[in-house]
N, C-alpha and C positions, 0 to 999 in steps of 0.2 A: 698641713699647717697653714699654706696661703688659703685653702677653700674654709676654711674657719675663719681665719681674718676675713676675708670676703663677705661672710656668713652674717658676723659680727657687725661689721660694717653696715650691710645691705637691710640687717635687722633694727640696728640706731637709724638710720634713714629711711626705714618706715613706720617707725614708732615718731619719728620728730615729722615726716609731713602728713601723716596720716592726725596728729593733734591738730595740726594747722589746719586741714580738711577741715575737722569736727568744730571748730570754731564757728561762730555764725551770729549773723542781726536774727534776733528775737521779735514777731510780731505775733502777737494774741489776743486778735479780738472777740469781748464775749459779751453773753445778754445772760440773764435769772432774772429771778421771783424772789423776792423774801419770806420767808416760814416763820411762823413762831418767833418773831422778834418784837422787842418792847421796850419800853423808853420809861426812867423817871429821873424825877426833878425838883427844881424848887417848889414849894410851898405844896409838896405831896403832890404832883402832879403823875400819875403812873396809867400804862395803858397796853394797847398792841400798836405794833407798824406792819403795815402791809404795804409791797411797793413791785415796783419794778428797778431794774439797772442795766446799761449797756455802756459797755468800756472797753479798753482795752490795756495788757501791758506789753511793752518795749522797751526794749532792752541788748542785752548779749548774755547766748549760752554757750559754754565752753565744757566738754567732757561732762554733760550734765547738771552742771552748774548755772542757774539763772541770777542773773541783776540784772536791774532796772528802774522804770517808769511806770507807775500805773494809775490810770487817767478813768472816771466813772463817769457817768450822768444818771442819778436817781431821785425817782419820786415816790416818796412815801404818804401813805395816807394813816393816820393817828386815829386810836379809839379809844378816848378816855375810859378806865373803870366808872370816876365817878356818875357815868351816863348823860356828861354834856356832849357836845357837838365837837366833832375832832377836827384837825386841819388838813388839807391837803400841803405837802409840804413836795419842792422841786431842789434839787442842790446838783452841787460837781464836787471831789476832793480828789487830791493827789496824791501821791506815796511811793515811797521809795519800796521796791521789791527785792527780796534775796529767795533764791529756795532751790531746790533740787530735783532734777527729773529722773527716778530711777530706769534703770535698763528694765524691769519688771511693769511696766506701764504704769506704774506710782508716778504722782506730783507730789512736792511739798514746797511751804512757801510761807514768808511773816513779811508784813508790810506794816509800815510804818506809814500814818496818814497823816501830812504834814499842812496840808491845807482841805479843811472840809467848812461848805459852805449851803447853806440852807434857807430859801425864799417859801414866803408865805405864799400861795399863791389863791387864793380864796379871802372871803372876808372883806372887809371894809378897811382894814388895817393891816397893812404891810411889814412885816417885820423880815428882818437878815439875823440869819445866826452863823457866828465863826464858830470854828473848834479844830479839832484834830483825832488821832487815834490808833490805834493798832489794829490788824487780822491775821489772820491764820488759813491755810487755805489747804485741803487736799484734793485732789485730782486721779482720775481715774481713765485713761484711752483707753477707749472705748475701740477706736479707729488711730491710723498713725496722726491724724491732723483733727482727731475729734475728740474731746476730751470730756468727760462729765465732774464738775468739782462740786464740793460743798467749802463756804468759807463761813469763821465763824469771827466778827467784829465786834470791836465795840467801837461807838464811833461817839465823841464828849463835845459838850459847846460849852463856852466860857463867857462867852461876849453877845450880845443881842443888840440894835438897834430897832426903834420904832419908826417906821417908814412917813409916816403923817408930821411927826415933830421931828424927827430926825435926830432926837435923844439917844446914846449910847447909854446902858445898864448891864452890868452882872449878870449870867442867867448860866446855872447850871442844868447840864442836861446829859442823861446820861442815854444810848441808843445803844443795847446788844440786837446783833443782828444773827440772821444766818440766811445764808445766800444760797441759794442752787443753781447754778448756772451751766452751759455750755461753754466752749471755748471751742478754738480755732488756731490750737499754738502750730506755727510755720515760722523754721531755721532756716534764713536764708543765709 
């Protein structure tokens, strides 16, 4: 009876530090390409993007459970349908992250884009566009610290500014994306 109690005991006290262990700072930095992604907009404005990205998220993962931060810098280039001249386009956004790391080498993951921000960077004329957005993200380790995802975005602008006059306007814009990327997730 006492080597039960014991037992009992010594098994609550490795279930409660062994959580604590598995607790950890989340840092994951990563780079992709964009595929097949494409934007439209006002006044029939529709096209491809093709871009790069390099970001990362930060956060806390606890028993496979991730939240956090996740932090981009991407450049897209635009190709109109109608066969005018597209724009080279540079931005950052931000977003809140939730998702799941299975024991099976699965990621999963929804982020919320609470700040997304977008410069002309060509042209004559300077425009900024705000917005915001959702993604979806899965993942694949490859390696314990290497990871291959695909994430699938859409990413909206609401607000434009013209750089020369400095006039705020309206400007709907809609970006489905899809990312392929690397990652570099490390529990510290």
């Amino acid at each position: 009876m006492k080597k039960s109690f014991v037992l009992v005991i010594a098994m609550i006290s490795l279930f409660y530090y062994s959580e604590k262990a598995n607790a950890g700072f989340l840092v994951e930095p990563y780079l992709g390409t964009y595929l097949s992604s494409t934007y439209e907009g006002d006044s029939n404005a529709e096209g491809d993007l093709t871009g790069t990205a390099v970001g990362a998220r930060v956060g806390f993962q606890n028993l496979g459970l991730m939240l956090g931060l996740d932090g981009r810098r991407h450049t897209w280039t635009s190709d109109p349908d109608d066969g005018t001249d597209g724009s080279e386009l540079s931005g950052t956004s931000l977003g809140l992250f939730v998702g799941y790391d299975f024991p099976i080498l699965l990621r999963v993951w929804a982020e919320y884009i609470f700040s997304n921000t977008l410069d002309e960077t060509d042209g004559d004329e300077d425009e900024y566009y705000e917005g915001g957005g959702t993604l979806f993200g899965l993942g694949y380790k490859v390696l314990p610290f290497v990871s291959v995802n695909l994430e699938m975005g859409t990413f909206t602008t609401s607000k434009a500014k013209d750089g020369t006059t400095g006039t705020e306007f309206d400007f709907d814009l809609e970006n489905k994306t899809y990312l392929l990327s690397v990652s570099f997730p490390i529990s510290i």
